[in-house]
FIMI-467043 format. One record per residue: z, x, y of N, C-alpha, C, O in turn; residue in one letter. Coordinates in steps of 0.05 Angstrom, whole numbers, plus 5000, padded with zeros to 4 digits. Atoms other than C-alpha are relative to their C-alpha. Layout:
! residues N
ZXYZXYZXYZXYA/...
END
This chain:
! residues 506
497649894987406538762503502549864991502649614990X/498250055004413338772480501349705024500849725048X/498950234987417238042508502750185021503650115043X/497849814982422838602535497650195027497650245051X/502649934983417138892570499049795023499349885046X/501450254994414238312598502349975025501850005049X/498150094979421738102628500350185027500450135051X/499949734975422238842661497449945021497949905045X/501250014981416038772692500349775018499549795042X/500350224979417238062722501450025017500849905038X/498149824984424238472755498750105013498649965033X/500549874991420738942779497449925026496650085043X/502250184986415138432816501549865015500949865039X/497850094982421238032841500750245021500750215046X/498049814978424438662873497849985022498449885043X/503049844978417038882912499949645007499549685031X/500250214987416838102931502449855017501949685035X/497550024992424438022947499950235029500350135051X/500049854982423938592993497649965023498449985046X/502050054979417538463035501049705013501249665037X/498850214987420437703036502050115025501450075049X/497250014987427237913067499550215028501350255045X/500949994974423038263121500950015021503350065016X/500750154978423138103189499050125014500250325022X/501549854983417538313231500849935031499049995046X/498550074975421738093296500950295000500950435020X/498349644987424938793293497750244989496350244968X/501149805007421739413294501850254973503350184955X/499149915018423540033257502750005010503449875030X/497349914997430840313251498950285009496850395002X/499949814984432240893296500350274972499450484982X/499549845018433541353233497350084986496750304977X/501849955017427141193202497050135017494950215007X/500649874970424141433275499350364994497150474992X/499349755005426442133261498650104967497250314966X/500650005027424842093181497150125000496250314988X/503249965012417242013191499950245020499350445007X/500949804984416642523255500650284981499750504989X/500049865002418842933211498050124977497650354969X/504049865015412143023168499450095012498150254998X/501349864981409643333230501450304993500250515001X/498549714996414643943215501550064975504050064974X/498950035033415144023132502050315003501250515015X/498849785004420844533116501949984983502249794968X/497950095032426244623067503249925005505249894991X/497550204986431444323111499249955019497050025029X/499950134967432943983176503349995002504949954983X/497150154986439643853218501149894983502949994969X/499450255011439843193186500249874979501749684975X/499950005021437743213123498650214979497450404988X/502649895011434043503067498149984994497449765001X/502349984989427443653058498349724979496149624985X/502350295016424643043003499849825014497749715009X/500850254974424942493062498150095011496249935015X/502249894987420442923095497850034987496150105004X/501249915024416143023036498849644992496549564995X/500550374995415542223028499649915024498949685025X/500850054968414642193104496850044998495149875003X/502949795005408142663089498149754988495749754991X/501350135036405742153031498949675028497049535033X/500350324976406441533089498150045013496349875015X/501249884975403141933139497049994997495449905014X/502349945013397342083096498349714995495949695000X/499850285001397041343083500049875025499549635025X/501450144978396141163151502950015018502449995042X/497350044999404041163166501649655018503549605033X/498850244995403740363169503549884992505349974978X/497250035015409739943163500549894980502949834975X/500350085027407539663094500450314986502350334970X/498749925015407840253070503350275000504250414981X/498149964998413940523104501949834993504249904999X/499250195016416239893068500649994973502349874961X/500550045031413840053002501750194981502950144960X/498249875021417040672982503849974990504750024968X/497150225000424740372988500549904980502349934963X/500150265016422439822956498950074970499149924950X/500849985022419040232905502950104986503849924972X/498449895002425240672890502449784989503449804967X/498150275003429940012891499249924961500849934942X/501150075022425139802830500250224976500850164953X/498949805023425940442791501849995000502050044976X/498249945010432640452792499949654977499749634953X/500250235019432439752763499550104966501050074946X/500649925031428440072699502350244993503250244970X/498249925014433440592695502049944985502950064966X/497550095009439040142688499349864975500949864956X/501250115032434739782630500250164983501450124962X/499049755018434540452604502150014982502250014957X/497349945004441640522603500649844980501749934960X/498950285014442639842570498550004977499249874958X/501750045030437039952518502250364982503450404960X/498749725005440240672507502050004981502150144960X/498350025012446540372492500649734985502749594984X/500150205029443439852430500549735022501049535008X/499650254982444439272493497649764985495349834983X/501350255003441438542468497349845020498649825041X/501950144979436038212511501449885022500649935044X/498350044981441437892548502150155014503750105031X/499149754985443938492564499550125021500650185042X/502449934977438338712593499249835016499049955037X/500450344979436638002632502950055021502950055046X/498049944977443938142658499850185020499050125043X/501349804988443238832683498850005019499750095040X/501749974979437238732717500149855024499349915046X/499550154982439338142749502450105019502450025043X/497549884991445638472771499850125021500850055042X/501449894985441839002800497249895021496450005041X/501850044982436138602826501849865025501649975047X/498050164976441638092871501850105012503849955013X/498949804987445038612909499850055012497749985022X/500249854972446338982966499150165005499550295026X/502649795001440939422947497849815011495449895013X/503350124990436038872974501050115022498950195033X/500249994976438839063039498750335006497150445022X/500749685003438539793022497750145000497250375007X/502149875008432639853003498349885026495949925021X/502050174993429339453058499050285024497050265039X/500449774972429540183111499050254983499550264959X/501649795012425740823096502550235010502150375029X/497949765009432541303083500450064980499749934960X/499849895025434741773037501849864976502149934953X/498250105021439541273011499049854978500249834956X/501550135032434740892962499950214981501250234960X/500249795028432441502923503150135001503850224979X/498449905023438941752921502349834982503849934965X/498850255020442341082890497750134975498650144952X/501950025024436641232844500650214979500450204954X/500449735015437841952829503449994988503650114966X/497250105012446041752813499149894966499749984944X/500350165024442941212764499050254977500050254955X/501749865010438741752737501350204982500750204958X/498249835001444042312730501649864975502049994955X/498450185018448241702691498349974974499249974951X/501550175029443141492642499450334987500150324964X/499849785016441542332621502250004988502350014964X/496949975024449742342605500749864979502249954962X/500150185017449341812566498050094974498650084950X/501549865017444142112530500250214984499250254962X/499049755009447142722520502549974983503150094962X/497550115018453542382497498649964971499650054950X/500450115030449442102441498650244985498950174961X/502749835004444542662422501950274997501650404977X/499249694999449343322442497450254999497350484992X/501849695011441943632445500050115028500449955046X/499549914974441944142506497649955016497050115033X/503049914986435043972532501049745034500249735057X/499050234978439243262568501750255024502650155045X/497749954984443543802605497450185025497850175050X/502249974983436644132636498849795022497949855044X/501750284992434043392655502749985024502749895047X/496450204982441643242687499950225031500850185054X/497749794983442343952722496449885022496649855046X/502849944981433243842750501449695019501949715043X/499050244982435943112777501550005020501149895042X/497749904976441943382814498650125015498350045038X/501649854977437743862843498449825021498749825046X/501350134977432743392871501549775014500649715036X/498350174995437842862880501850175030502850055049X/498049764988441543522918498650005034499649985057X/502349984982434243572957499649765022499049815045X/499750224986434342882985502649885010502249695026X/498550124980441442713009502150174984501850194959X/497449885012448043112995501649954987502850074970X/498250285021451542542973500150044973501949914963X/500150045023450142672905502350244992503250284970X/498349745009454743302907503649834988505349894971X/497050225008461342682906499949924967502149884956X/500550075020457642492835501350264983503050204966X/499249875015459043182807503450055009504850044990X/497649934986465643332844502949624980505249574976X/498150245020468142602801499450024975500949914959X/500949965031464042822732502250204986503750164966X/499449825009466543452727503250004978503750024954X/496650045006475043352728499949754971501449754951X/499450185021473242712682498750114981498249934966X/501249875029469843172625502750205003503450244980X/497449855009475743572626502249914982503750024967X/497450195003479842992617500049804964501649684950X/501550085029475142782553499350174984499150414989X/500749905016473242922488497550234997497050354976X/502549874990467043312519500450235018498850325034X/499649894977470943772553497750364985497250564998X/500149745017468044352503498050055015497850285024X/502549804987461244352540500150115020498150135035X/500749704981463344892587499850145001499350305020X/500149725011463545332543497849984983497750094961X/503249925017456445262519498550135015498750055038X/502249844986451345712545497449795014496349855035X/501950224995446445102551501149915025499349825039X/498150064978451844952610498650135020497250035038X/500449834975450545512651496650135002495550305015X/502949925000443345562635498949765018497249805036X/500350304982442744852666500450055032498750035049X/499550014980446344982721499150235017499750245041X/501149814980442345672742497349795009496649745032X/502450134988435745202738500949795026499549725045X/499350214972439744702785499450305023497250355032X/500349834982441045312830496850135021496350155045X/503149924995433345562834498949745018497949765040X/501450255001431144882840500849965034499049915050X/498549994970436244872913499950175014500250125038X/499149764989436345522928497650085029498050225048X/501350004963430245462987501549875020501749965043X/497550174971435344953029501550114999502950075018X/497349905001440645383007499750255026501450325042X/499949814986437745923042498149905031497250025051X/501750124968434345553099502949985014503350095035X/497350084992442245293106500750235017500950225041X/499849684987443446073118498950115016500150285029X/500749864978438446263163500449805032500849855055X/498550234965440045683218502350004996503249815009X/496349984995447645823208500049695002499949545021X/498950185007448945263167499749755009501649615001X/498750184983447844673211500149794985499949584998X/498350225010449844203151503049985011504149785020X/497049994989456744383171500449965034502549905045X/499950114972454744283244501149644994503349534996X/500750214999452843613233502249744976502149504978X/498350095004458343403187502450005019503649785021X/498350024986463343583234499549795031501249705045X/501150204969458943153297501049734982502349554992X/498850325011460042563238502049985001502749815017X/497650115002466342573223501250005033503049835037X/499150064971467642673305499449715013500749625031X/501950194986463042083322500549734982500849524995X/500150235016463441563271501449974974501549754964X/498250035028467941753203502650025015504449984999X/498549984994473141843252501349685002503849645000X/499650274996472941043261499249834967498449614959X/499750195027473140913190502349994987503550194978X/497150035015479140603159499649994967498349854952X/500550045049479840733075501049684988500649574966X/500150365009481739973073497749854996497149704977X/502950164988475239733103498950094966498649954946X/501649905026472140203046500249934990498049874981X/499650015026474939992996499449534998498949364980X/501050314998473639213016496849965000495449784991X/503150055003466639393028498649994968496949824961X/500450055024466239582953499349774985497649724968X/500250265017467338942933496549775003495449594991X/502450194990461138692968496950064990495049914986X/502450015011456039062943498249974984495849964983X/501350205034455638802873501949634998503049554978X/497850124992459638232896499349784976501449664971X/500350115019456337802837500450134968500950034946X/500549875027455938292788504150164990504550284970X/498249975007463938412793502150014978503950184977X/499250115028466338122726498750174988499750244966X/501649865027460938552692500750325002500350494984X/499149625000463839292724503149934991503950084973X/497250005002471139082718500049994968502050074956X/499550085036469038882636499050374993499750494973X/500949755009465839582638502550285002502350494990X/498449945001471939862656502349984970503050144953X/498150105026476539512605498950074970500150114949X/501749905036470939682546500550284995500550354971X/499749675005472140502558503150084992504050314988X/497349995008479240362540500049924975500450064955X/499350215026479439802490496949884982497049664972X/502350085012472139722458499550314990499650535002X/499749675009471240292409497050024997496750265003X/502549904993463940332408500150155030498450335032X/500549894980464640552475502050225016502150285040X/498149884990470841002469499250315012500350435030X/501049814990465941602471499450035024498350245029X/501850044977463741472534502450065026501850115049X/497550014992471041512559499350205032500550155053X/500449854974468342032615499349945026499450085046X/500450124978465941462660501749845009501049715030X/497650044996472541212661501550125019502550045040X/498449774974475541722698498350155013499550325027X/501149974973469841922739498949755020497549775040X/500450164973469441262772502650025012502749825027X/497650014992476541382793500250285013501650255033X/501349694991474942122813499549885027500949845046X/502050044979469141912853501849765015503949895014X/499550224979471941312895502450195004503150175028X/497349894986478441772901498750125032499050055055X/501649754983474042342937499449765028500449725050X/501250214978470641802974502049895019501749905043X/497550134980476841493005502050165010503950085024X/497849824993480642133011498850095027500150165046X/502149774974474642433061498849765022497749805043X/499650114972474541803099496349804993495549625008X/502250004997467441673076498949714998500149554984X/501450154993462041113099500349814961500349874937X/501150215033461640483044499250034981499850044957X/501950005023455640523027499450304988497950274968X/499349815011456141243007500549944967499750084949X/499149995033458940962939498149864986498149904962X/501650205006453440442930498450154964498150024943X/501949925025449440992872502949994977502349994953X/498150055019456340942834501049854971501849914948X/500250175022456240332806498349824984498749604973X/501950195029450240172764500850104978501249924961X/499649925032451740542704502149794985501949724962X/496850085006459040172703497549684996497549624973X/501550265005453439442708497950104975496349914972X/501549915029449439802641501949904979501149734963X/498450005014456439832608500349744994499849614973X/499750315004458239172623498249804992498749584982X/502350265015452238812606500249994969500149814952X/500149865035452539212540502449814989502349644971X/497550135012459538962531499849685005499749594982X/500450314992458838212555498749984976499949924955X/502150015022452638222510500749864964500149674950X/499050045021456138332452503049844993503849784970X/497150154995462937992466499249665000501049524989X/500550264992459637262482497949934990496549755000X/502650025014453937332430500049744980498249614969X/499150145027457336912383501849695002503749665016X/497550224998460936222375499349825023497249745033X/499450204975463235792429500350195026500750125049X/500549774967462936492477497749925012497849865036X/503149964990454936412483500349815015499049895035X/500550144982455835812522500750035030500349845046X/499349944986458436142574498750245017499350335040X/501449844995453336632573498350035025498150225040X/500450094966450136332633501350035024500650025048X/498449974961454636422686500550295011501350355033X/499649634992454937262681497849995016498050055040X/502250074981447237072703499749955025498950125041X/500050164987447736572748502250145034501850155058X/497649864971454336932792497850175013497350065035X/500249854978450337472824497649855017497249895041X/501950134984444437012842500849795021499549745042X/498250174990449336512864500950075033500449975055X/500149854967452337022917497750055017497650065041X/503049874974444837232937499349655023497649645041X/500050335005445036432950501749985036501249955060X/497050124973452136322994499450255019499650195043X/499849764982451037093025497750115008497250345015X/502649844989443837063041500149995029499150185041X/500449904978444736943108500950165021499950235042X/497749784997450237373120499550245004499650365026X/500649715006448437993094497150054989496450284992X/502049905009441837963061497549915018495350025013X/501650104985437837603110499350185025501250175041X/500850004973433637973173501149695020499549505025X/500650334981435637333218499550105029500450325035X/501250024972432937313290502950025016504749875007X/498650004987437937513344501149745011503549755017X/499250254994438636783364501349804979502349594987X/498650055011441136633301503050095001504949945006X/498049844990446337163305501349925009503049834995X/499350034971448537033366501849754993504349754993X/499350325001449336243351502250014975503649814969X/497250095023454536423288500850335005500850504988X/499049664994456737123320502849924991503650144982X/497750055002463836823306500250114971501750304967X/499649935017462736863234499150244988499950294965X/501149745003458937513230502450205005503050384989X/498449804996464537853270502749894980504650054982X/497750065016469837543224499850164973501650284960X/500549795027466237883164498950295004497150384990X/500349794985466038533201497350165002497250404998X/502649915003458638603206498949995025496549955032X/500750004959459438663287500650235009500550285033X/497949784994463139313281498350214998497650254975X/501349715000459339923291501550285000503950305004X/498349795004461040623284501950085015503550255007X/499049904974464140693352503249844993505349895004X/497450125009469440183313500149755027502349645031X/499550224980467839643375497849784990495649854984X/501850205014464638933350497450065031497850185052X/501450024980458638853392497849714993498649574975X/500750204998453538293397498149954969497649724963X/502449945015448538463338501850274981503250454990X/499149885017450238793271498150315014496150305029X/501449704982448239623293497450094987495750235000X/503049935006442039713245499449825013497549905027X/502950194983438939063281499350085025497150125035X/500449854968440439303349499250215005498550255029X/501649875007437839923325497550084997496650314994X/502550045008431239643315498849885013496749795006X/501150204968430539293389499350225012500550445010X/500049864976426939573445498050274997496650355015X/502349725011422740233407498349925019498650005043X/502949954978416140023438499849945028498550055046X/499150004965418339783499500950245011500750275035X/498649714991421540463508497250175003496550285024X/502049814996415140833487497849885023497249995044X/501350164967410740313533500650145021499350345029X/498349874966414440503596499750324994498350475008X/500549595001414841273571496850115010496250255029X/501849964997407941293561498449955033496950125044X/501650084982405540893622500550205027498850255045X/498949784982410241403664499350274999499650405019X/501749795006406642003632497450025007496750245014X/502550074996399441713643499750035033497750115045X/500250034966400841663718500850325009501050335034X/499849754996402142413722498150225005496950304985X/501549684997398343053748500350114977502049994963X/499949915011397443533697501549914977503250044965X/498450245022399843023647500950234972503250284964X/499249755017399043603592501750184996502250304975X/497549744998404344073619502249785019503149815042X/497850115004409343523615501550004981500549974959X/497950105035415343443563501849805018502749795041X/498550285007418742823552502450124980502350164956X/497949965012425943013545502649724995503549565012X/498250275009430842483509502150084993502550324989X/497149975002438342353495499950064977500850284972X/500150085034437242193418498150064981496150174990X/502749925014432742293357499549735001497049734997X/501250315009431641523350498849965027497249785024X/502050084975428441513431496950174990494650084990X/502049805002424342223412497549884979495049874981X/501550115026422341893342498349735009495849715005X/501150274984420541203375497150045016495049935011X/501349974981417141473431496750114981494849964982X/500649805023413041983377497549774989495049764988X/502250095027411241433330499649705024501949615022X/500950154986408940843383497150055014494949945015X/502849904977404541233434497750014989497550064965X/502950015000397041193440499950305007499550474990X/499849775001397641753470500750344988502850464994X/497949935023398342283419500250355013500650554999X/499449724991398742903472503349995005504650205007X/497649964992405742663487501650044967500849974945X/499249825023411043043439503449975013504850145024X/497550024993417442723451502650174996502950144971X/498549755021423243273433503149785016503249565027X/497350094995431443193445500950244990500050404973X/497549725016437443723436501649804978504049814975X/498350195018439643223386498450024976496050054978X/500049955024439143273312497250244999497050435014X/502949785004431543673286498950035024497950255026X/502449934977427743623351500550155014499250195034X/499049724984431844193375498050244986497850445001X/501649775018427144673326497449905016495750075012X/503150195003420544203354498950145027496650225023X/500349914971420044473433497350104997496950274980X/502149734999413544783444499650065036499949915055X/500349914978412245193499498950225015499450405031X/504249955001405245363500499450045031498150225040X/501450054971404345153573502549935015504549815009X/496550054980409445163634499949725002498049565003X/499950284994412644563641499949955039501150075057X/499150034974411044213708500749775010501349735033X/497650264988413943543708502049984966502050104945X/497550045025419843283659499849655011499549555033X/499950305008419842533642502550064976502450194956X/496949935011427842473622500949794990502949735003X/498250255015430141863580503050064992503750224974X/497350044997437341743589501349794993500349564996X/498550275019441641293555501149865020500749965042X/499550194976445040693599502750205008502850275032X/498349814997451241173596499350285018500950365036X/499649694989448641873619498349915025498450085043X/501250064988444141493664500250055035498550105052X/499450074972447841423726500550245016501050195039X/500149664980448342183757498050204988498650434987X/501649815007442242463730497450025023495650195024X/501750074972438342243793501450365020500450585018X/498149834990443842723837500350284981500550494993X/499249765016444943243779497250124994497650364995X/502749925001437143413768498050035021496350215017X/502750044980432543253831500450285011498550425018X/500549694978434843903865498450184986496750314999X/501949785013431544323817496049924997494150044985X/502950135002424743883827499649905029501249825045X/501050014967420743793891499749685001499649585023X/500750365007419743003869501649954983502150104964X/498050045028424642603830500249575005500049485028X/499750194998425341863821499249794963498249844941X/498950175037426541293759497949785002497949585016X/501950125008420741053735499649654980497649514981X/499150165009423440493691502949944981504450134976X/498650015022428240203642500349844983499749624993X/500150185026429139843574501049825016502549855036X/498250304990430539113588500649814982501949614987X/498150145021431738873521503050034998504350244993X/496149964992439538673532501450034969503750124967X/498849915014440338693457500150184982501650194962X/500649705005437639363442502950134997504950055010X/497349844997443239843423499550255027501250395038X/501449774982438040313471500349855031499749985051X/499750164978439739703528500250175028502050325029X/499749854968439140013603498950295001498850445021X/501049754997436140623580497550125019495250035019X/501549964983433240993633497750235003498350444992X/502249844999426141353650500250095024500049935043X/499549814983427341953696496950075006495550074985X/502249754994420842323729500450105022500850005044X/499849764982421243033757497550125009496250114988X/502049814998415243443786500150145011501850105028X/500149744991413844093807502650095007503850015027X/497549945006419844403791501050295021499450485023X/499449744978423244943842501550214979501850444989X/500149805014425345343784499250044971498249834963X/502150075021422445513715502049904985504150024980X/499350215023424344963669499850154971501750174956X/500349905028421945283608502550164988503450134966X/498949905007427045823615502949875004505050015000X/496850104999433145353628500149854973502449824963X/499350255018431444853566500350264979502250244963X/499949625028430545683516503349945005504749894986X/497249994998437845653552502149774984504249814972X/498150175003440845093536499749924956501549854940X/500750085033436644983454502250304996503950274979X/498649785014440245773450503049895002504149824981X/496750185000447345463468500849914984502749964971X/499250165017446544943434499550034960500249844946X/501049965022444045223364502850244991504250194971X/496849915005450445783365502650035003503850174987X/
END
């Protein structure tokens, strides 16, 4: 085996050992990844929330037992492919061994360890960006049309797994205009590409259509709920953090598409990283959103470093392009890359909330960064759910109605019990209802918020009513959440919840 071989694989053994390290089995899952797996129970070619390949890798877990090794693994696998892509990129473009040693390191010491450490669509689609990058590059060199097939099938599935990737073409496009490359729009190979993209989409496109759109629901609940509390400053500070070692090597990749003429062809990633971060900061959008952006721009730069400091009294210096991003994984592991125990937290919350990693979407710091608090309290929630179900008459013609998808999903993937079938009018589990058998009690999880008049606003419609328990983890983001039980209901339930999923669906 090739010695370039050899290095890749010992990257790629770091990442899958870097990631199981950085762990912490003190927290359960994230409330997102709750929703993710329940939804292998209900394969289709959309959801609410997202599209349908999370669900599709939900399936693959499920089948697999749906432990949390390997709701661990795929992340972490994904994390590691993009790694070889970016080697790709760097072998692609004639890059030195130390090119490649940079690169990977670049990409292995990142804010992709954190990324990758939760089972969302955001790993594979950092991946499917890198992916998209390394065909154009290909195509740049080659002009053969078979790269513009490979570019348009990637988008598609890239399309299939998180939308995000639509900002990648929306910054490509304007910068091939703006380049020497603008001619391929008028190639037929163009629009042959882009019908196979179409095909390739066109089941979510039309799933989109028969539930009236609710991507556009559910963008408009974000930007109401949480993009509304994002400032384009913050954004653009977060940037800096996610390669926060690898800085010097995008800013050289910048300066080489100008002034390094081997790489003047390439001139099109020039002005679509300036595109894309425009878009991104014009629409208000989340950070890490930009995160699949900038590996190609860490390909470039390694390439260029590479060859710039190969020689002379540069090479001695060659060490420290290395050394910086491991350096940060170093000063910023316990910051940002570290699971640490709430009692850590807590004990340097001063300097957590100074580096705004207390701030949640709601835009208010709170005690615990919002994925950790996110990831308190699940089984304790399903515990109590369950134990409040078990004690029930006709336990079978109960539903367990919840505020959220992260209680429904929780509740879902915890229970022993696998008759209970947690649902919510909140994100997918509005499609999930079944209603097979009349309902004759309701077990109601309420958030610490809606909690306090649901006693008074519900019991009349039930001959029995009273609050069975509630979360008592205080640093749960789910904190005070309360367990309602109704029985024998004085009117039919079934046809008030048809009422309220039809409401709420047009």
């Amino acid at each position: 085996m090739k010695k370039e071989a050899l290095i890749l694989l010992g990257f790629i053994l770091l990442k899958f050992i870097l990631q199981y390290l950085l762990y912490n089995p003190f927290y359960e899952l994230q409330r997102d990844e709750y929703l993710h797996l329940d939804q292998a129970e209900h394969l289709a070619w959309g959801f609410q929330s997202v599209p349908p390949v999370t669900s599709w890798i939900a399936y693959i877990i499920k089948l697999l037992g749906n432990s949390v090794f390997w709701i661990r693994f795929f992340p972490a696998l994904f994390g590691a492919l993009t790694i070889v892509v970016v080697w790709e990129i760097v072998s692609a473009l004639k890059g030195n061994l130390y090119a490649l040693v940079l690169s990977a390191t670049c990409v292995s010491f990142s804010f992709l360890l954190r990324l990758n450490l939760l089972f969302q669509p955001n790993s594979f689609d950092v991946l499917c960006w890198s992916l998209f990058y390394f065909i154009l590059v290909k195509y740049i060199q080659t002009q053969k049309s078979k790269w513009l097939y490979f570019a348009s099938l990637v988008f598609a599935i890239g399309f299939l797994n998180k939308y995000n990737i639509v900002f990648l073409v929306i910054g490509i496009f304007p910068a091939i205009l703006l380049s020497e490359h603008r001619k391929l729009f008028i190639q037929k190979h163009f629009y042959g590409a882009l019908l196979l993209g179409l095909i390739v989409i066109l089941p979510n496109l039309l799933w989109q259509h028969h539930n009236n759109y609710p991507v556009f629901h559910h963008l408009e609940e974000l930007t109401a709920t949480q993009l509304i509390h994002v400032n384009r400053l913050d954004f653009l500070k977060e940037q800096l953090f996610f390669f926060i070692g690898a800085l010097p090597v995008i800013i050289a990749s910048l300066y080489a598409f100008l002034f390094y003429a081997p790489f003047r062809k390439y001139s099109v990633f020039f002005f679509s990283f300036f595109f894309t971060l425009f878009t991104f900061v014009y629409l208000k959008a989340k950070g890490y959103y930009a995160i699949g952006l900038y590996l190609v721009y860490i390909a470039f730069g390694s390439v260029y470093f590479g060859n710039l400091i190969n020689f002379g009294w540069r090479k001695y210096v060659k060490p420290i392009f290395i050394i910086l991003p491991v350096l940060s994984y170093i000063l910023l592991f316990n910051l940002i890359f570290s699971m640490k125990d709430p009692a850590y937290i807590l004990e340097y919350r001063s300097i957590y909330k100074e580096a705004g990693l207390l701030q949640w979407e709601d835009g208010k710091n709170h005690q615990l960064p919002q994925d950790f608090a996110d990831m308190l309290g699940w089984k304790e929630l399903a515990n109590k759910v369950e134990k409040a179900y078990n004690k029930l008459p006709d336990d079978e013609k109960t539903i367990v109605l919840c505020d959220n998808y992260g209680q429904a999903g929780a509740i879902n993937y915890y229970v022993k019990n696998k008759n209970i079938k947690a649902v919510t009018f909140n994100a997918d589990y509005i499609n999930w209802f079944d209603f097979n058998k009349r309902t004759i009690n309701l077990i109601r999880v309420k958030d610490a918020a809606g909690s306090k008049h649901e006693l008074e606003e519900t019991s009349p419609f039930f001959e029995t009513a009273f609050v069975a328990d509630s979360l008592a983890e205080p640093l749960a983001r789910e904190y005070k959440t309360t367990i309602f039980v109704f029985r024998n209901p004085k009117v039919d339930i079934d046809q008030r919840l048809k009422a309220e999923i039809s409401q709420a669906t047009n």
